[in-house]
N, C-alpha and C positions, 0 to 999 in steps of 0.2 A: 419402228425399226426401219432403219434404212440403207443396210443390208447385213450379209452375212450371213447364218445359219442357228438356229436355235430347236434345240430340241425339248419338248416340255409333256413329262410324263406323268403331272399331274394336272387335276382340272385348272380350266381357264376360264374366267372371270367376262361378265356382259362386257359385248361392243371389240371382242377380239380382232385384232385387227384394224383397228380404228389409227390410221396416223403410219401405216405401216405401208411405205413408197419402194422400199426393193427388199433385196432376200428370200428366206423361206425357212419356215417354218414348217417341221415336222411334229403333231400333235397325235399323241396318245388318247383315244378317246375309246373305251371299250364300251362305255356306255349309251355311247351316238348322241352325245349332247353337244357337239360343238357347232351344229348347225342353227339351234337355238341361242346362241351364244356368238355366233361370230356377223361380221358386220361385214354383209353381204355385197353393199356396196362397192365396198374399197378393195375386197379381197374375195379371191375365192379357192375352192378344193379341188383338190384331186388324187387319185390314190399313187399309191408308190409305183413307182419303175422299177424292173428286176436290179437296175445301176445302185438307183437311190435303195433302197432297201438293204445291198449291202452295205455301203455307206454306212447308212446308219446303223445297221448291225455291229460293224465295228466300233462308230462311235459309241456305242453303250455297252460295248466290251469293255475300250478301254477306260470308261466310268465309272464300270464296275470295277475294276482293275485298282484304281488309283482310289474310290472311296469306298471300296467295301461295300457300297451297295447291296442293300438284299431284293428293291427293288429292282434294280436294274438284271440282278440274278437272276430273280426271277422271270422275269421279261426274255432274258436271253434262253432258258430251259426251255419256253414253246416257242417257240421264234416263228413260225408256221402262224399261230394263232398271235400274237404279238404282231407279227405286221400286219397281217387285214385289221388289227385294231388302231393304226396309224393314220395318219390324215395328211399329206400334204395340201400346206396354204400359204398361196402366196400373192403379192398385189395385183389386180386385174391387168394390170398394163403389163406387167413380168409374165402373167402365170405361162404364157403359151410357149417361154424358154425354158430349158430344161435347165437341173439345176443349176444355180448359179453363185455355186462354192468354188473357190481355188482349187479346188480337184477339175473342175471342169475344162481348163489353159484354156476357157474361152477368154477374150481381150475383150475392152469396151471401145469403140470408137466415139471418139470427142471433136468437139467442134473447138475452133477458141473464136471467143464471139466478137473479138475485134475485126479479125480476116474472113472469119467465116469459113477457112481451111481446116481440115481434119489434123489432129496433129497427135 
């Protein structure tokens, strides 16, 4: 991934995060396996922000909303116990930014590599 945002409320598979240079990922882990599972190197955790937590509470509102979800139903009924079950991860060199969704109107500055001028 490199970037954007993904939410995954099912398990994830060895070497998570592997190849994963911007964005963030918001993982569902109630059963504290992704630390065995995720590629430590490249990436790392942290828990939600009271921001990101809503956020994401809506996004899986309107998940539920549009697919009917029963998982996502359910998720949304304890919501209390649902987010301490969540995991933000994101690439070592990102994580220390806060999210970095389009919700955020943060900008990126760019170089152009001919001039070396910001543009």
């Amino acid at each position: 991934m490199t970037g954007g945002t993904v939410i995954v409320l099912g398990a994830v598979g060895h070497n998570f995060g592997a190849g994963m240079t911007g964005g963030v990922a918001f993982v569902h882990d109630p059963q504290k396996n992704l630390a065995q599972r995720l590629n430590a190197e490249l990436v790392q955790t942290s828990p939600l922000g009271s921001t990101q937590a809503k956020q994401l509470r809506e996004w899986i509102a309107r998940h539920a909303e549009l697919t009917d979800s029963a998982l996502a139903a359910r998720l949304l009924r304890d919501w209390n116990a649902t987010r301490r079950a969540f995991t933000r991860v994101a690439p070592r060199a990102s994580a220390s930014r806060s999210d970095p969704t389009p919700a955020t109107g943060r900008t990126r500055t760019r170089t152009d590599s001919r001039t070396r001028k910001r543009v």
